[in-house]
PDB file of N, CA, C and O in Angstrom:
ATOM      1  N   UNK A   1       0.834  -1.202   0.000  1.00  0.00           N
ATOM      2  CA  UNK A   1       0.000   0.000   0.000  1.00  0.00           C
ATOM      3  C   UNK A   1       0.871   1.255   0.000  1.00  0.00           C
ATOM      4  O   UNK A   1       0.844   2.224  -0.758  1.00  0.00           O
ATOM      5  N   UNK A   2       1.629   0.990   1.021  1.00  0.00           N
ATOM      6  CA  UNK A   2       3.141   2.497   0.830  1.00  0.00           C
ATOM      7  C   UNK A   2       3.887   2.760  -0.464  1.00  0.00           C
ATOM      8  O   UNK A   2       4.445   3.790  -0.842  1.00  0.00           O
ATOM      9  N   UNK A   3       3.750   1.474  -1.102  1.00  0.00           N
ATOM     10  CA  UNK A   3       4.516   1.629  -2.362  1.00  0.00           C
ATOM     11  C   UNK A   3       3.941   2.584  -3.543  1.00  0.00           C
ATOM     12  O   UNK A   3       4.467   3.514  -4.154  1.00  0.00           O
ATOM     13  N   UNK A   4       2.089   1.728  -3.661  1.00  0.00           N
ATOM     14  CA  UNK A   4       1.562   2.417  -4.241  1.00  0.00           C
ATOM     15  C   UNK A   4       1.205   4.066  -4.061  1.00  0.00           C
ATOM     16  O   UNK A   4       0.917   4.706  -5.073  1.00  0.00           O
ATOM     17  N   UNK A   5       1.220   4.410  -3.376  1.00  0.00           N
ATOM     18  CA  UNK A   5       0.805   6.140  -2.322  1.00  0.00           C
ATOM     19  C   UNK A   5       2.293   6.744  -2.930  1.00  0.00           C
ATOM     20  O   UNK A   5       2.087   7.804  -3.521  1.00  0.00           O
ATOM     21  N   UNK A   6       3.436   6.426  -2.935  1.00  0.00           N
ATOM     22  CA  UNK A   6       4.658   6.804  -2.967  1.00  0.00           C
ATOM     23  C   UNK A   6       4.816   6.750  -4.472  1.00  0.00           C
ATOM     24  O   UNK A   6       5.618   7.586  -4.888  1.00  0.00           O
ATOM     25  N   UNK A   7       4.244   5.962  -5.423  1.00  0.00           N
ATOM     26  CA  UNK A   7       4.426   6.057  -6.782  1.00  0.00           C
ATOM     27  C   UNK A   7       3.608   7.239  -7.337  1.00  0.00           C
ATOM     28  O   UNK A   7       3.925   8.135  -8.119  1.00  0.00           O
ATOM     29  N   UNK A   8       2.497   6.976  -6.714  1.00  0.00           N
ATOM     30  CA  UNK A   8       1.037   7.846  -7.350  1.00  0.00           C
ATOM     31  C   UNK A   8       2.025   9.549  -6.921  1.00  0.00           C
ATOM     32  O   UNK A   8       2.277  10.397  -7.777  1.00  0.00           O
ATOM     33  N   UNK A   9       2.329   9.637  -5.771  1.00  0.00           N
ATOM     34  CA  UNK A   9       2.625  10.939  -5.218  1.00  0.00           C
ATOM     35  C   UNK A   9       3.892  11.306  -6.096  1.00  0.00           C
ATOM     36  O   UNK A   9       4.111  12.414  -6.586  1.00  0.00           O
ATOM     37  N   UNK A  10       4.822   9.982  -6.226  1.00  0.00           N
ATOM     38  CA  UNK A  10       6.081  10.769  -7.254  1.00  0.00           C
ATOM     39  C   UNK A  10       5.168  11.303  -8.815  1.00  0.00           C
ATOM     40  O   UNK A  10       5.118  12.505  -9.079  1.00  0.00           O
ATOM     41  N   UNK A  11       4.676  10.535  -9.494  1.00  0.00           N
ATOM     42  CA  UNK A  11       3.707  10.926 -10.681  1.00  0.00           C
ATOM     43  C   UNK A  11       3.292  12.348 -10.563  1.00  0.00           C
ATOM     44  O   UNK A  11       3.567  13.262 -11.340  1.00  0.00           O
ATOM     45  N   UNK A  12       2.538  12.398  -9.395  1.00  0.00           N
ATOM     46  CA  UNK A  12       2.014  13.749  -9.207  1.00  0.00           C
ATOM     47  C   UNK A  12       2.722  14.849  -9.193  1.00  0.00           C
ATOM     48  O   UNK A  12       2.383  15.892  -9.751  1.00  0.00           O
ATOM     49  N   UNK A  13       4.320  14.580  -8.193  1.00  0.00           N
ATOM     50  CA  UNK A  13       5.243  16.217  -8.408  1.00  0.00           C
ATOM     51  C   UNK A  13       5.582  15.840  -9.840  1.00  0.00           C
ATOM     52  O   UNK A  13       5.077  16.734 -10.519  1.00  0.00           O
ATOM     53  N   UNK A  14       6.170  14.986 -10.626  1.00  0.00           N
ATOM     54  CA  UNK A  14       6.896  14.930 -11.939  1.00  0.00           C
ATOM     55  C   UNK A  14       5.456  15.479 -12.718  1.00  0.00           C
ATOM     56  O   UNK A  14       5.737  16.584 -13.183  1.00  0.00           O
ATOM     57  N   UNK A  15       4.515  15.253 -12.929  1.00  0.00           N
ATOM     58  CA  UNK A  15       3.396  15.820 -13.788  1.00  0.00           C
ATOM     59  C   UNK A  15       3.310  17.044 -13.687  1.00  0.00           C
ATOM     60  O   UNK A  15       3.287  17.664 -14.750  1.00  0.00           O
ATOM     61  N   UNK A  16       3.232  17.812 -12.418  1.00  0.00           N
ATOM     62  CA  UNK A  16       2.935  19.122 -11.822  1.00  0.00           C
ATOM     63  C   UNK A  16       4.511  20.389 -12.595  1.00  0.00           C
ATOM     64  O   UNK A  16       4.554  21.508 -13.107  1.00  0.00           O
ATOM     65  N   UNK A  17       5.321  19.518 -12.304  1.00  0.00           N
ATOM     66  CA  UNK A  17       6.659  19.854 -12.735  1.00  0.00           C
ATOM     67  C   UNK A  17       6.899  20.220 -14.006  1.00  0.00           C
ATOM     68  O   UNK A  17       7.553  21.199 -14.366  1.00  0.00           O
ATOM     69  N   UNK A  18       6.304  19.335 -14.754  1.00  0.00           N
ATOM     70  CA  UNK A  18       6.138  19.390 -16.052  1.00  0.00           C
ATOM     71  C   UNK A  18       5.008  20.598 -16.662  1.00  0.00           C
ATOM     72  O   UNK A  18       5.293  21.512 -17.436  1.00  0.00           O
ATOM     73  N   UNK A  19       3.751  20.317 -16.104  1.00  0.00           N
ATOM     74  CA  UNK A  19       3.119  21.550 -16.323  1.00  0.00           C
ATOM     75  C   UNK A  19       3.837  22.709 -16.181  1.00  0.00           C
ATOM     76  O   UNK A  19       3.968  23.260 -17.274  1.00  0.00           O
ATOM     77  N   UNK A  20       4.279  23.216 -15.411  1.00  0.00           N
ATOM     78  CA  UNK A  20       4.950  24.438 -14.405  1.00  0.00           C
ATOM     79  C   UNK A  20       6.080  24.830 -15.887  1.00  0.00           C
ATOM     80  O   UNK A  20       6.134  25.967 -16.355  1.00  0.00           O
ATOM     81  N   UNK A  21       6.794  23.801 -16.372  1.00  0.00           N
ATOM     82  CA  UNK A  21       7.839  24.013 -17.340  1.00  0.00           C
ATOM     83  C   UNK A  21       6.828  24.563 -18.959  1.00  0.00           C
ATOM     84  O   UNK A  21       7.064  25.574 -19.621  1.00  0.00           O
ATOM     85  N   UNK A  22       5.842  23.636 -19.202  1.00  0.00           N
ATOM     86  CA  UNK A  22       4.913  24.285 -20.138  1.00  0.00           C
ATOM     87  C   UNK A  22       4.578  25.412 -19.905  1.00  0.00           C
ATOM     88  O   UNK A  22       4.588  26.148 -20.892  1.00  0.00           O
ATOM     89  N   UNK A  23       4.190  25.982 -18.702  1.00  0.00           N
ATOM     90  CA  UNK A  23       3.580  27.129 -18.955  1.00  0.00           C
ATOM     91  C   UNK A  23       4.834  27.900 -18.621  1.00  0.00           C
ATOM     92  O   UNK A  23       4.647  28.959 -19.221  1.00  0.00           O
ATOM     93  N   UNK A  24       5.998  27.991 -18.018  1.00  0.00           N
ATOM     94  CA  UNK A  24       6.949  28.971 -17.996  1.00  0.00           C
ATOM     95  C   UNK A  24       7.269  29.101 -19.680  1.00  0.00           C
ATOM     96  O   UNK A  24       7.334  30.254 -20.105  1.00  0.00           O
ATOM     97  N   UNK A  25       7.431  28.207 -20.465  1.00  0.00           N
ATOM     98  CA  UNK A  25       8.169  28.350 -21.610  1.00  0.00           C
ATOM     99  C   UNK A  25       6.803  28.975 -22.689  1.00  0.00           C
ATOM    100  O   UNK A  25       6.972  29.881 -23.505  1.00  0.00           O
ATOM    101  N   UNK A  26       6.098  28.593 -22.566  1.00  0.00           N
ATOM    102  CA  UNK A  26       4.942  29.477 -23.326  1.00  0.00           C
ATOM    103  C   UNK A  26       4.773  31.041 -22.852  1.00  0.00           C
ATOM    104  O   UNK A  26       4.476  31.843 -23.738  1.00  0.00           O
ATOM    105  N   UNK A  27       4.880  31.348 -22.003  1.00  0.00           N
ATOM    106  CA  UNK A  27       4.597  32.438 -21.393  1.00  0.00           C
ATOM    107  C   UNK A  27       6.455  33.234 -21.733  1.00  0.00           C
ATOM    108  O   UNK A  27       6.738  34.432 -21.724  1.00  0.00           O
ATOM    109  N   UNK A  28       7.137  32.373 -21.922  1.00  0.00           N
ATOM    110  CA  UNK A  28       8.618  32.868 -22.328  1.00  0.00           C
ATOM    111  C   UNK A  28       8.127  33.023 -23.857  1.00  0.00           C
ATOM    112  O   UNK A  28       8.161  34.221 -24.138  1.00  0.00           O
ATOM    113  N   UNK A  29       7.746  32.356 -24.791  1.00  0.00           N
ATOM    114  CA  UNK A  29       7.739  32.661 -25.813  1.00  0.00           C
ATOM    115  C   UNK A  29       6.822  33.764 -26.309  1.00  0.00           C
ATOM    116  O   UNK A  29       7.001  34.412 -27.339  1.00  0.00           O
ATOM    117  N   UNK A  30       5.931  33.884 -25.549  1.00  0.00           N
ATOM    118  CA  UNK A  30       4.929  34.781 -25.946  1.00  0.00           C
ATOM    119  C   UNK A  30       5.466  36.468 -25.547  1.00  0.00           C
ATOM    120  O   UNK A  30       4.984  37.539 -25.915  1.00  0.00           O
ATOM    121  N   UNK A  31       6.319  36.259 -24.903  1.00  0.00           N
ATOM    122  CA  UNK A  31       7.256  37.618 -23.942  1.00  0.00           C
ATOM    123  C   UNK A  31       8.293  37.842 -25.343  1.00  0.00           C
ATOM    124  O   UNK A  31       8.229  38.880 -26.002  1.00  0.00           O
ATOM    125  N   UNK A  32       9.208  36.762 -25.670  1.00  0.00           N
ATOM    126  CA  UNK A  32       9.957  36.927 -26.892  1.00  0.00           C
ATOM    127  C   UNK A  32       9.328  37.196 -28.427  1.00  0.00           C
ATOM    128  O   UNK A  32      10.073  37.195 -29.407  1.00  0.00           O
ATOM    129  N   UNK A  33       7.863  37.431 -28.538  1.00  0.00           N
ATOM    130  CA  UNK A  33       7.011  37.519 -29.446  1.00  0.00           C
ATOM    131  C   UNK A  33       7.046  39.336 -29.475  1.00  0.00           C
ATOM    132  O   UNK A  33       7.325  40.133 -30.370  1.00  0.00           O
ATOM    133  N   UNK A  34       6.626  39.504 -28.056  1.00  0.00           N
ATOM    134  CA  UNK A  34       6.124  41.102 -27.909  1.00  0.00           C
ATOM    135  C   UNK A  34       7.379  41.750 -28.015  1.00  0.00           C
ATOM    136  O   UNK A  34       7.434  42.782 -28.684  1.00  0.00           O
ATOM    137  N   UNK A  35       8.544  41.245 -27.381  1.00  0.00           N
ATOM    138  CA  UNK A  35       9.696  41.976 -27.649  1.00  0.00           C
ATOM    139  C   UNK A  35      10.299  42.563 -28.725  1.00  0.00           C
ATOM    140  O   UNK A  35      10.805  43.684 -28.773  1.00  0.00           O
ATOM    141  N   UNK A  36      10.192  41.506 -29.828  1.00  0.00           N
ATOM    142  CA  UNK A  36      10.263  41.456 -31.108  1.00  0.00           C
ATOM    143  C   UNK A  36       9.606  42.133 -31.580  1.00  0.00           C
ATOM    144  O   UNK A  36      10.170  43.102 -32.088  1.00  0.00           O
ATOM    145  N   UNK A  37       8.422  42.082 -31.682  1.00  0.00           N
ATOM    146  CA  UNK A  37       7.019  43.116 -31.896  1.00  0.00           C
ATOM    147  C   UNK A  37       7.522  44.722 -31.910  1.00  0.00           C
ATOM    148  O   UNK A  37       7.583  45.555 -32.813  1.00  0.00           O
ATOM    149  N   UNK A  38       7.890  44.762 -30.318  1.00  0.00           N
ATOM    150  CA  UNK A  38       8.488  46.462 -29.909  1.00  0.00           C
ATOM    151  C   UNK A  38       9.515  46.637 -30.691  1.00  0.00           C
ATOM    152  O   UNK A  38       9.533  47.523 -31.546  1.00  0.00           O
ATOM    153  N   UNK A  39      10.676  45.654 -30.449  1.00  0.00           N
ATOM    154  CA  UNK A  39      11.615  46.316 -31.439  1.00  0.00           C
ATOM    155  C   UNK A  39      11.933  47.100 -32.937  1.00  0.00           C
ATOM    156  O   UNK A  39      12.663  47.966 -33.421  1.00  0.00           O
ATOM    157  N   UNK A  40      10.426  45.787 -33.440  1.00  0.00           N
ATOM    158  CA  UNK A  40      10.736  46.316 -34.597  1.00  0.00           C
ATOM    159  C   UNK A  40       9.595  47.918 -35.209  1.00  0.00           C
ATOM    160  O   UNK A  40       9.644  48.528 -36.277  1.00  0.00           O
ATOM    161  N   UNK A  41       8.764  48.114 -34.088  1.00  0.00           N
ATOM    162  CA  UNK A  41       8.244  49.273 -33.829  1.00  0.00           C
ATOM    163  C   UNK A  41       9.099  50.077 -33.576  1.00  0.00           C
ATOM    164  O   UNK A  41       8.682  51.171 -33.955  1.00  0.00           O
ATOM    165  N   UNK A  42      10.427  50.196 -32.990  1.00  0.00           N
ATOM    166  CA  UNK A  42      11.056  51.354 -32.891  1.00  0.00           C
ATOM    167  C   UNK A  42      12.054  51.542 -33.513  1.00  0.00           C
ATOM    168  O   UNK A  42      12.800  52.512 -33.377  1.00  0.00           O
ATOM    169  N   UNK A  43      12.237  50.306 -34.549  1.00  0.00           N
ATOM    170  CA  UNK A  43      13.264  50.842 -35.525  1.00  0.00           C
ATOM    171  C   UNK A  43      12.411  51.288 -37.236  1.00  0.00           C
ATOM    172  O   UNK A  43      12.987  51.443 -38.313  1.00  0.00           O
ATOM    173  N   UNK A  44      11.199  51.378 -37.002  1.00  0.00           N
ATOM    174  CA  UNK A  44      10.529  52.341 -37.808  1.00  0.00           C
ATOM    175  C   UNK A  44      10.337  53.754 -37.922  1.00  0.00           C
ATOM    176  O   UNK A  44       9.634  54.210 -38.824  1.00  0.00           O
TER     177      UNK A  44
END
């Protein structure tokens, strides 16, 4: 029974972990989108 509780719970931080990395890197790309965006607004 400890084994199972201890697998399910590792699953859970490695899943959570993983989300957390999706949304940092989307939210990075979407930041490197607007940047780009501005820049090339001010070299007009």
């Amino acid at each position: 029974m400890w084994e199972l509780l201890k697998d399910f719970l590792l699953v859970s931080v490695g899943t959570g972990i993983g989300v957390a990395l999706m949304c940092i890197l989307s939210v990075g790309k979407g930041a490197d989108y607007e940047m780009k965006k501005l820049k090339e607004s001010e070299d007009k």
